[in-house]
FITORTOR-976504 format. One record per residue (C-alpha): y, z, x; chain; residue in one letter. Coordinates in pm, 1 decimal. Each point is the difference from the previous one (the first is absolute). Example, Ala and Ser with C-alpha at 12.3 -4.5 7.8 and 13.67 -1.06 7.14 Angstrom:
<atoms>
{atom {-450.0 780.0 1230.0} 'A' 'A'};
{atom {344.0 -66.0 137.0} 'A' 'S'};
</atoms>
This chain:
<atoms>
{atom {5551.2 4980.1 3610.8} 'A' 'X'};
{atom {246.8 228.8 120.2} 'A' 'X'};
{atom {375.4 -129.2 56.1} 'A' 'X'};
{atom {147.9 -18.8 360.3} 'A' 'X'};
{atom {254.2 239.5 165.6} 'A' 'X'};
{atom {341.0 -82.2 -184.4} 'A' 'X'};
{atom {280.9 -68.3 229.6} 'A' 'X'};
{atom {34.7 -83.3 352.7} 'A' 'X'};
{atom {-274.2 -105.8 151.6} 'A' 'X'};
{atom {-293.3 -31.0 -274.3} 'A' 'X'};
{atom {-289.3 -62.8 208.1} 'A' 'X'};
{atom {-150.6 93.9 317.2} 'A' 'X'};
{atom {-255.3 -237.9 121.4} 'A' 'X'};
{atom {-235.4 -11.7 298.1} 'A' 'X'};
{atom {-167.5 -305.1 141.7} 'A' 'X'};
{atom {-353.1 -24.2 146.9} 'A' 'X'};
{atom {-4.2 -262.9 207.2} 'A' 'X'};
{atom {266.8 -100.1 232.4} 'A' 'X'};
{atom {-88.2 -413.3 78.5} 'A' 'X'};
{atom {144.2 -242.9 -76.1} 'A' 'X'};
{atom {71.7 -43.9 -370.0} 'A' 'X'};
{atom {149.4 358.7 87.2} 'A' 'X'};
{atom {230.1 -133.3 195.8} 'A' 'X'};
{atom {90.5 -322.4 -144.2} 'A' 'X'};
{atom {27.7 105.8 -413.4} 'A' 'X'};
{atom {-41.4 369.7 -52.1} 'A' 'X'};
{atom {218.1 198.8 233.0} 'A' 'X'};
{atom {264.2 -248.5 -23.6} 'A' 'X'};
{atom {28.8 -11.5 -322.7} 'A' 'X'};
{atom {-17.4 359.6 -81.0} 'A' 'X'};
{atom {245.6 70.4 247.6} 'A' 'X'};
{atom {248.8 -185.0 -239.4} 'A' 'X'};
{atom {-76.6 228.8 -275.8} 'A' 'X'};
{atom {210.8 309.4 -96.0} 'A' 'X'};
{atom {-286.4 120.3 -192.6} 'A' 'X'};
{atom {-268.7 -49.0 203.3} 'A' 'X'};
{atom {-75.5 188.6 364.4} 'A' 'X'};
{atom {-251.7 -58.6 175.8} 'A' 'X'};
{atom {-97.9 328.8 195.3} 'A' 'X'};
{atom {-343.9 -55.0 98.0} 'A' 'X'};
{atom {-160.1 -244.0 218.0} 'A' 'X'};
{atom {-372.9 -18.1 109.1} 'A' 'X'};
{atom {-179.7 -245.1 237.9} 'A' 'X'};
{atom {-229.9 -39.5 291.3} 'A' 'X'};
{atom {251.3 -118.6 272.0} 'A' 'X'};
{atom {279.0 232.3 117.1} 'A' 'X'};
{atom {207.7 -232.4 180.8} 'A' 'X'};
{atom {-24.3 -181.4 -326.2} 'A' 'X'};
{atom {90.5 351.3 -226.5} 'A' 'X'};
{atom {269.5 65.9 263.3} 'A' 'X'};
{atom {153.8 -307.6 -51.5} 'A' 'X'};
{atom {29.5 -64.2 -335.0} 'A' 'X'};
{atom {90.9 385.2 -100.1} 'A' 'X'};
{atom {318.1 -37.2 249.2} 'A' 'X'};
{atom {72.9 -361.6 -140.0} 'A' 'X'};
{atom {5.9 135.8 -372.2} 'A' 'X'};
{atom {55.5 391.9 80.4} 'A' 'X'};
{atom {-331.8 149.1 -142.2} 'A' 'X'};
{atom {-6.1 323.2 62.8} 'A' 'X'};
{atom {-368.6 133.0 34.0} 'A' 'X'};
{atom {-235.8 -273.5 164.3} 'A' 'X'};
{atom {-379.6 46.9 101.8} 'A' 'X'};
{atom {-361.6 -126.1 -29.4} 'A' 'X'};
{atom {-79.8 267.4 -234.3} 'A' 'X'};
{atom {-49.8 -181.8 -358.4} 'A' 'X'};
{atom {-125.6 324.2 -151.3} 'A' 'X'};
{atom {284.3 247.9 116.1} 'A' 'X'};
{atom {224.8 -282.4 -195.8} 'A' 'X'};
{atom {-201.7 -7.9 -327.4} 'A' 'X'};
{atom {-39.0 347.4 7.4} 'A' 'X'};
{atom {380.1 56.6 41.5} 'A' 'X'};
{atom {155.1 81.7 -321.0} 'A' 'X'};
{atom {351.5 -101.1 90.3} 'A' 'X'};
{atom {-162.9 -414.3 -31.9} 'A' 'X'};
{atom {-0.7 -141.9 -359.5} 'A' 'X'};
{atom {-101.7 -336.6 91.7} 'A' 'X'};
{atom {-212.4 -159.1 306.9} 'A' 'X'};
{atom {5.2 -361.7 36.5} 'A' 'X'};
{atom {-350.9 -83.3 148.5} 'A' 'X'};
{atom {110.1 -286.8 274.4} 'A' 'X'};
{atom {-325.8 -70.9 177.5} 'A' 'X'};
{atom {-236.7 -255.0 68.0} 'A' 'X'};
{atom {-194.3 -55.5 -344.9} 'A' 'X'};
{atom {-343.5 114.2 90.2} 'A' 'X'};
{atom {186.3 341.8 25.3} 'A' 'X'};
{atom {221.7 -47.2 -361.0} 'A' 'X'};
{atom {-256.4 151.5 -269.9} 'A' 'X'};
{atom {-130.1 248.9 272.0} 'A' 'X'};
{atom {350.1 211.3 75.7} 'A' 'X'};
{atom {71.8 -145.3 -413.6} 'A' 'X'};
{atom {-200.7 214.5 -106.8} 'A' 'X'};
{atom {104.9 332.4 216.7} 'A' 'X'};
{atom {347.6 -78.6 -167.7} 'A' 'X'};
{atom {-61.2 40.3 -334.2} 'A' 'X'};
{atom {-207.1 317.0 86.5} 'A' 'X'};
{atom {262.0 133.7 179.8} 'A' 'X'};
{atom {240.2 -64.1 -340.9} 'A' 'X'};
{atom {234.7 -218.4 158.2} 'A' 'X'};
{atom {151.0 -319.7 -125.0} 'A' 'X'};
{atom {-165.7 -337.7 144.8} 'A' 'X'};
{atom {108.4 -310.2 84.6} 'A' 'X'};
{atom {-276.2 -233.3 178.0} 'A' 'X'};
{atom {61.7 -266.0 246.7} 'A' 'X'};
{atom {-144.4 -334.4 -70.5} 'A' 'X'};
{atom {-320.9 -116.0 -21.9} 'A' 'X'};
{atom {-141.6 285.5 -149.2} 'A' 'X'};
{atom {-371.0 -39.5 87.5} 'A' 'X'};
{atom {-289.4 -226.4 62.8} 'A' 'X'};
{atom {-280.6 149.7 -146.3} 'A' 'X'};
{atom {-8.1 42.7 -383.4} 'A' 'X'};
{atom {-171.7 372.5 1.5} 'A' 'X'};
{atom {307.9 111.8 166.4} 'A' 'X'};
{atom {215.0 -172.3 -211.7} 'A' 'X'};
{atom {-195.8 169.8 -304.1} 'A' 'X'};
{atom {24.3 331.1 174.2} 'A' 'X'};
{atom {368.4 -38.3 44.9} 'A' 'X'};
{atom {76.0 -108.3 -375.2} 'A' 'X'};
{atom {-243.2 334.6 -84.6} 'A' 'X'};
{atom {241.0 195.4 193.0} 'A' 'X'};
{atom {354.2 -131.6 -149.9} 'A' 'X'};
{atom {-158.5 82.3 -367.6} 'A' 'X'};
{atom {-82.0 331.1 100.3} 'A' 'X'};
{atom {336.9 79.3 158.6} 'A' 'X'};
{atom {362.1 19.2 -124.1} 'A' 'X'};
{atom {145.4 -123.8 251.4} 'A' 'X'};
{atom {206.8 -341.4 14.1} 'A' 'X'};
{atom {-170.4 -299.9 175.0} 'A' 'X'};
{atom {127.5 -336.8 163.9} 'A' 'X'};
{atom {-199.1 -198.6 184.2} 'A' 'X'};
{atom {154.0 -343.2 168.9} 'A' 'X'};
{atom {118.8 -252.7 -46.3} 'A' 'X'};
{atom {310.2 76.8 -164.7} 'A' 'X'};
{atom {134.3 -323.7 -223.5} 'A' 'X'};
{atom {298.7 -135.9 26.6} 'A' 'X'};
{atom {245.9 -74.7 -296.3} 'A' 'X'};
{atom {-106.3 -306.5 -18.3} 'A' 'X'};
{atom {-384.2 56.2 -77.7} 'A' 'X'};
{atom {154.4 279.5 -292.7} 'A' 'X'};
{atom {240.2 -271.3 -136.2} 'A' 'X'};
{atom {-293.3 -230.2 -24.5} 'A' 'X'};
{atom {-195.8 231.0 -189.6} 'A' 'X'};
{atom {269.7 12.7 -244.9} 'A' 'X'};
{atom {2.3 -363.2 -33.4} 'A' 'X'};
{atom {-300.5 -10.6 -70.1} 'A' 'X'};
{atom {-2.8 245.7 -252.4} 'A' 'X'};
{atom {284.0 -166.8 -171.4} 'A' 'X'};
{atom {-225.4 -284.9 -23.6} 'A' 'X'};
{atom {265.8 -236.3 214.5} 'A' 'X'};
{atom {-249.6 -168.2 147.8} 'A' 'X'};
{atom {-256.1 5.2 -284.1} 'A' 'X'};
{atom {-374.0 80.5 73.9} 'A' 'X'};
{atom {-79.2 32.3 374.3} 'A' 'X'};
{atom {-218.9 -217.8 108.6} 'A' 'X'};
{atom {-43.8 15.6 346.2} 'A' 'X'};
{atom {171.2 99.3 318.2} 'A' 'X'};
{atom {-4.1 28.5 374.2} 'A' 'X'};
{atom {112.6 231.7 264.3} 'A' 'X'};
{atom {2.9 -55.3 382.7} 'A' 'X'};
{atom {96.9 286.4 255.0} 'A' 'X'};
{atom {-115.1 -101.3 349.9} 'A' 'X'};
{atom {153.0 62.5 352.0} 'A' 'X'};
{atom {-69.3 -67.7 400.2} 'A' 'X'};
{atom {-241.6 305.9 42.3} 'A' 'X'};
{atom {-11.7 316.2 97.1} 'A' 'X'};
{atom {118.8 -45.2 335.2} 'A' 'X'};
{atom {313.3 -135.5 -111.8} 'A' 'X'};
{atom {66.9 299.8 -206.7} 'A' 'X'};
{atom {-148.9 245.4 268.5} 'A' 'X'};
{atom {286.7 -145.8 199.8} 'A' 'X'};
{atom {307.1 148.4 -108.7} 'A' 'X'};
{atom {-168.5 312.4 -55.0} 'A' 'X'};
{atom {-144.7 30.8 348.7} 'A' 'X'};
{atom {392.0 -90.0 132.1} 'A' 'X'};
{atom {141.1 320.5 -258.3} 'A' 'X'};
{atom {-246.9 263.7 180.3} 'A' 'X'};
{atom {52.1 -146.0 321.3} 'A' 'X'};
{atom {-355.2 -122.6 91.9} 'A' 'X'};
{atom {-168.0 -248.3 169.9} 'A' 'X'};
{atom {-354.4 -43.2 -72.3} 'A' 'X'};
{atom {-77.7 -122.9 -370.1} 'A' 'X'};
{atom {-265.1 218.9 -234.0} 'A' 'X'};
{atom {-75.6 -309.3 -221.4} 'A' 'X'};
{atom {-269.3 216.7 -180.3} 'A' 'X'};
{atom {17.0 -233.8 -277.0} 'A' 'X'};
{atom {-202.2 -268.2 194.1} 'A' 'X'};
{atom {-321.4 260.5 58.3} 'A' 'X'};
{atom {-227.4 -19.1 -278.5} 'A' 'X'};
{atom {-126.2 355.6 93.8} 'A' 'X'};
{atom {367.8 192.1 -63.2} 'A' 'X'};
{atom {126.5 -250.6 -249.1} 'A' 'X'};
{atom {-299.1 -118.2 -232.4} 'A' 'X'};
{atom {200.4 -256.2 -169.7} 'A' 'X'};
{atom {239.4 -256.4 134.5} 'A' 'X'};
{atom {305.9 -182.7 -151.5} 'A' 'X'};
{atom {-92.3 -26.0 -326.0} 'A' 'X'};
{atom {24.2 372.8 -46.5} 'A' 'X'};
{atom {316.8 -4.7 201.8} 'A' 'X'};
{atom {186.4 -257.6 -132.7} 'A' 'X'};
{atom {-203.5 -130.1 -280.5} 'A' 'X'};
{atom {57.6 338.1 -177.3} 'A' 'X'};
{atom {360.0 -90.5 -58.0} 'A' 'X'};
{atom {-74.9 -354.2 -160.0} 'A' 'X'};
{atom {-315.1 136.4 -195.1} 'A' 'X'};
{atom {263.7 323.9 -117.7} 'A' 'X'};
{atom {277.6 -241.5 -95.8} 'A' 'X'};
{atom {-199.6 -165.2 -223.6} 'A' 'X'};
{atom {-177.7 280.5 -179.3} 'A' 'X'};
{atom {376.8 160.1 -23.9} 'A' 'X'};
{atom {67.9 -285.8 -179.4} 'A' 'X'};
{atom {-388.2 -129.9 -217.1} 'A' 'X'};
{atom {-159.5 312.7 -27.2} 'A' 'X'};
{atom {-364.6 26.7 46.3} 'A' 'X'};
{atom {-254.0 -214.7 190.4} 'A' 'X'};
{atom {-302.2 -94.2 -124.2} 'A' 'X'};
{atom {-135.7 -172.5 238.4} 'A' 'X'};
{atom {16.1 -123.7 349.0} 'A' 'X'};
{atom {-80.3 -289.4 224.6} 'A' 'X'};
{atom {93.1 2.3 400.5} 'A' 'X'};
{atom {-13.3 -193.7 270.1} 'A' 'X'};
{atom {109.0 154.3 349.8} 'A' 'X'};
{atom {-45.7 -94.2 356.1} 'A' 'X'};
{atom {106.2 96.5 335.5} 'A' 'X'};
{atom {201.5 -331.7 126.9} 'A' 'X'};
{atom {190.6 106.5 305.8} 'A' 'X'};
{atom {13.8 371.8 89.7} 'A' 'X'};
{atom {-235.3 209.5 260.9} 'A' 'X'};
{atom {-184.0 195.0 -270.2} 'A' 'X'};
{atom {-314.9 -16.9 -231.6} 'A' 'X'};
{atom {213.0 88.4 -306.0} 'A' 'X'};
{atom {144.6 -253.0 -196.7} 'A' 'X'};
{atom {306.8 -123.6 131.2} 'A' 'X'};
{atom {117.6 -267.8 -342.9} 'A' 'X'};
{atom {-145.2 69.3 -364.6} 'A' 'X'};
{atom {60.9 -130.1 -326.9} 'A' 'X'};
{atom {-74.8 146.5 -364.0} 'A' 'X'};
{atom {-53.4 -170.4 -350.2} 'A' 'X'};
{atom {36.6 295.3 -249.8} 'A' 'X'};
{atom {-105.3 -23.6 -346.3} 'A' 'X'};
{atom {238.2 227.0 -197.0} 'A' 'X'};
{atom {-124.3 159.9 -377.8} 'A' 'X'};
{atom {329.3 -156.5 -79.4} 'A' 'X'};
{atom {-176.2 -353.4 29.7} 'A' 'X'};
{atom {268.6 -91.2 273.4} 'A' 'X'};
{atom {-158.1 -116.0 353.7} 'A' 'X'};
{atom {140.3 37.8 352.7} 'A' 'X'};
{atom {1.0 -78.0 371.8} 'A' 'X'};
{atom {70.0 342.5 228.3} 'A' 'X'};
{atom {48.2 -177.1 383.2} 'A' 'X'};
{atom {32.1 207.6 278.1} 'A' 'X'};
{atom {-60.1 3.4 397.3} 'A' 'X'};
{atom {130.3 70.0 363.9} 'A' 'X'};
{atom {8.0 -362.2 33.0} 'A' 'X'};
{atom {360.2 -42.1 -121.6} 'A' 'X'};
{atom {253.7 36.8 271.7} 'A' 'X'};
{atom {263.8 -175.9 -188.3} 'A' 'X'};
{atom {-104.7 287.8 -225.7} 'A' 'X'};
{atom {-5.3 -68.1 -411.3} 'A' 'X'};
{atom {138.1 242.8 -335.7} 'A' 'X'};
{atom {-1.2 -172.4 -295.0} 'A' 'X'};
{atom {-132.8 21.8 -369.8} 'A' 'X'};
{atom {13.9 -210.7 -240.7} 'A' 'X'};
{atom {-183.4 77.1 -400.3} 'A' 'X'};
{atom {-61.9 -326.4 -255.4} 'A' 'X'};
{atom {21.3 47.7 -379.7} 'A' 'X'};
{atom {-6.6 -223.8 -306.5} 'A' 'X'};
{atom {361.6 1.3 13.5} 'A' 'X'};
{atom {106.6 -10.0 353.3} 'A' 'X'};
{atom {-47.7 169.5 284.3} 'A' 'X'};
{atom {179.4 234.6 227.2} 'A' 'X'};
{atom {26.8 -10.1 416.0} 'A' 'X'};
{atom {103.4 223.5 262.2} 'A' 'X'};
{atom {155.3 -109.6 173.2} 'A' 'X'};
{atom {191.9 -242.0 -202.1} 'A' 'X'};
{atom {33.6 -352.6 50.6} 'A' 'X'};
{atom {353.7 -4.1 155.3} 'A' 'X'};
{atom {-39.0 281.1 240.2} 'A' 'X'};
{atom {91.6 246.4 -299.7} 'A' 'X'};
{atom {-194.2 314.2 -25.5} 'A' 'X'};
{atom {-202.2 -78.5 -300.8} 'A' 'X'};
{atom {-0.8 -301.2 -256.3} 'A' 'X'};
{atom {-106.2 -15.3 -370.2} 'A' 'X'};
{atom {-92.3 -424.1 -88.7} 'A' 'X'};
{atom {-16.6 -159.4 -292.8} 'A' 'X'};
{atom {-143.9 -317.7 -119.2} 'A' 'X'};
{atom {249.6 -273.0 -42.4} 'A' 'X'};
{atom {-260.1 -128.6 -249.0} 'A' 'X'};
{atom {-304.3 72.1 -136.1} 'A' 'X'};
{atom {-124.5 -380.3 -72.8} 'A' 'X'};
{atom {198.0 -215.6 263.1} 'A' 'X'};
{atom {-168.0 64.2 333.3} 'A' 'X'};
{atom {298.4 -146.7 223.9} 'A' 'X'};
{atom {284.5 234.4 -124.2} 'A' 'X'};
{atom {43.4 254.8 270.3} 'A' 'X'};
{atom {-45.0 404.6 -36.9} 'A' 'X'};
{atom {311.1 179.3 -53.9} 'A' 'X'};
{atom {80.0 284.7 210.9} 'A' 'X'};
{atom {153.0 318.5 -55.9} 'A' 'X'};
{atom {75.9 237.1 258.7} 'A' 'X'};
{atom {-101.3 413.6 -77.3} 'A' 'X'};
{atom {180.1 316.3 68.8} 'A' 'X'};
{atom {-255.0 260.6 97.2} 'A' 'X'};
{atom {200.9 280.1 122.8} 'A' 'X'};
{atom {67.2 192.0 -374.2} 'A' 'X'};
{atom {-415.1 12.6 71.7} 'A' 'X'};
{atom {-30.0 187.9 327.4} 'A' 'X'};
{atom {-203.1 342.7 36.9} 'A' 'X'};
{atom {237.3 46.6 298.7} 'A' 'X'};
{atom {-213.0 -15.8 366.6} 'A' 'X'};
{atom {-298.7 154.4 -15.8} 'A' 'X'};
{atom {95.2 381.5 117.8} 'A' 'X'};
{atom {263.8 -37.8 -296.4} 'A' 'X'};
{atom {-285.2 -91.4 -263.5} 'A' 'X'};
{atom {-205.8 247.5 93.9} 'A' 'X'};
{atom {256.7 288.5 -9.0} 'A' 'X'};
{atom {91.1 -117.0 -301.2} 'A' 'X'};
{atom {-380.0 -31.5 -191.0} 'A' 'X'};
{atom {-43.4 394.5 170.6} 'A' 'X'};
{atom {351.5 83.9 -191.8} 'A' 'X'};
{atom {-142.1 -127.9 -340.1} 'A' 'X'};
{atom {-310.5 134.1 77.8} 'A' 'X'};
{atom {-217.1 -315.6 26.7} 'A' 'X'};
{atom {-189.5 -260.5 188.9} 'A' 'X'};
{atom {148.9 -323.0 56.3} 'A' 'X'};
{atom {-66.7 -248.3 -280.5} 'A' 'X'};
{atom {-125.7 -288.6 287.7} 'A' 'X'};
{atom {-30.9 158.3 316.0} 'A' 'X'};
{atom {-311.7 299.5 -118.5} 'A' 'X'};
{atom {-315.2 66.1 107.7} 'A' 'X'};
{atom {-149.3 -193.4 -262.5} 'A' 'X'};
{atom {123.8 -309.1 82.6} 'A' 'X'};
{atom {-55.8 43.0 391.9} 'A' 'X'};
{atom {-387.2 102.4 -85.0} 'A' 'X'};
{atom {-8.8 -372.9 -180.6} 'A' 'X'};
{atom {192.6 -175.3 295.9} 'A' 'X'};
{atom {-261.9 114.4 214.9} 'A' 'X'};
{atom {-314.0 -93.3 -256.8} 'A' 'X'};
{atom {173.4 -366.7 2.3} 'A' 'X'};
{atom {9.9 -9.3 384.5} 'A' 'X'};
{atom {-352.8 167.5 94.3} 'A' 'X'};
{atom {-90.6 -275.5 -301.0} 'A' 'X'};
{atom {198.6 -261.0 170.8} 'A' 'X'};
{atom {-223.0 48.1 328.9} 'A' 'X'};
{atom {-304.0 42.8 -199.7} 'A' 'X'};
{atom {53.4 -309.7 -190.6} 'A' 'X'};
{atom {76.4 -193.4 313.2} 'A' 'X'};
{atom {-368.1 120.7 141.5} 'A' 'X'};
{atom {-177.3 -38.4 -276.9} 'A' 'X'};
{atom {103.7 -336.7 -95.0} 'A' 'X'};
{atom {93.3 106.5 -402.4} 'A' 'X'};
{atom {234.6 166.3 -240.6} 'A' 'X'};
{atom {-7.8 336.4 36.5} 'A' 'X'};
{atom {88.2 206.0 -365.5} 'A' 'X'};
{atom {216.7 334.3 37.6} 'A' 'X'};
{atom {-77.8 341.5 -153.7} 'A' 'X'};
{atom {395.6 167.5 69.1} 'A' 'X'};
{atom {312.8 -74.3 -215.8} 'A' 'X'};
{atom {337.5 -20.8 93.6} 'A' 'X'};
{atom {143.2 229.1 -209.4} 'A' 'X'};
{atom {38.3 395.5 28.9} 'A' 'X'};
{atom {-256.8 217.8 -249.2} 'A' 'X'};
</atoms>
């Protein structure tokens, strides 16, 4: 893969799609970089385009996505759009030869996933698709590794909030707007409901961390929201590891829930810790007396961050690589786990996976 433009600015990206993950991660962060510009911005709305180009000074703006890929000044395009869209305009990146870095979920249909994965191996051009891990999930890995907690044996992950609306919110106050587009509710634009959206983060973290799936069981249900999709879901994942674990999501969570938590032989590690700390590594206080208590011992993660996720993906185009967690091959088995998840859940049984976790 080629190297990046040395000094100065390094990188001109564009953005297709200019919602609300636009608003709320991309352009913000970018506009923090000194290596990154953002000079291209494509969408449907122009009071939205207009908006966010004078908030974040983006100097060419329009609802042309072609005139931007076919603009040889871009290196990168970050593909913000709804998900249907993501393998779709994917795809038209990597044709046009320009770096990619894919909003989360990725898909939710596994030949598009396949087609997508087809596409990165026949390209030579970097790849990230979200989510992007924090320190913590890398510093676990390393534990791991180490063997500080001995053998994993299971673990469980839980990323749940209060719904779409909720998050549709604040990004209906940034552009100004009063009427909410909560697409996410219509089975006919969205296909899939929060287990895709916020079950791909709990079902990620753990595969960051375990590896490959075997096989999945699911249970979802729609409990309180004004859609057919599932609003709540939970996941028992079989990992070739031997290790077993719980992936809980939903829009059923206004108090809203993070955390992670991996068991071992050993010990176990959870994020976040015990005490309000970022991350905790426990150990038994014995291994034949059941009343002595764990001991606790709080982690530093920060020696393991990738930087935010612009920063990780400059840096994997710089040396020329894909990321070693957040790739295409990975996303392609998030998204076998969670079409499995929904199977499973319909069909009453374990449902066995053909993808693996790990890049080929």
């Amino acid at each position: 893969m080629d190297q990046v433009k040395g000094s100065g600015v390094a990188m001109n990206i564009g953005i297709i799609g200019a919602g609300g993950i636009a608003q709320k991660l991309h352009l913000p962060q970018l506009a923090e970089s000194s290596e990154m510009r953002v000079t291209h911005l494509v969408g449907r709305k122009e009071h939205r385009l207009k908006t966010l180009a004078a908030r974040f000074d983006v100097p060419n703006w329009g609802t042309d996505a072609a005139a931007l890929l076919a603009d040889d000044r871009i290196d990168g395009v970050i593909v913000a759009l709804p998900h249907p869209q993501h393998v779709e305009v994917g795809l038209q990146v990597l044709a046009a030869g320009k770096h990619l870095l894919m909003q989360k979920p990725l898909c939710g249909d596994m030949e598009e996933a396949d087609a997508f994965v087809r596409a990165v191996e026949a390209s030579d051009r970097t790849v990230l698709v979200l989510p992007h891990f924090s320190p913590e999930l890398y510093r676990t890995r390393e534990l791991l590794e180490a063997g500080a907690i001995g053998k994993p044996s299971g673990a469980n992950c839980r990323t749940s909030h209060g719904g779409p609306e909720v998050y549709y919110a604040e990004v209906r106050d940034g552009f100004g707007e009063k009427d909410d587009d909560l697409w996410f509710f219509d089975a006919r634009r969205a296909s899939v409901g929060a287990l895709f959206d916020m079950g791909v983060y709990s079902v990620s973290f753990l595969v960051a961390v375990l590896g490959t799936v075997e096989a999945v069981s699911g249970m979802v249900g729609t409990l309180d929201k004004p859609t057919s999709l599932e609003d709540t879901a939970s996941l028992l994942l079989r990992f070739r590891s031997g290790a077993i674990a719980t992936a809980e999501t939903g829009w059923c969570d206004p108090a809203r829930t993070w955390q992670f938590r991996v068991h071992g032989t050993r010990g176990k590690v959870t994020i976040p810790g015990g005490d309000g700390s970022a991350m905790q590594r426990w150990e038994p206080g014995s291994y034949t007396r059941e009343d002595i208590p764990p001991v606790a011992f709080n982690v530093d993660a920060q020696g393991a961050t990738r930087g935010n996720v612009h920063e990780h993906w400059l840096t994997c185009i710089r040396e020329g690589r894909h990321p070693e967690l957040s790739h295409a091959w990975a996303a392609r088995h998030v998204t076998e786990i969670l079409l499995s998840g929904l199977r499973s859940s319909t069909e009453r049984r374990e449902v066995a996976l053909q993808s693996v976790a790990e890049a080929r």
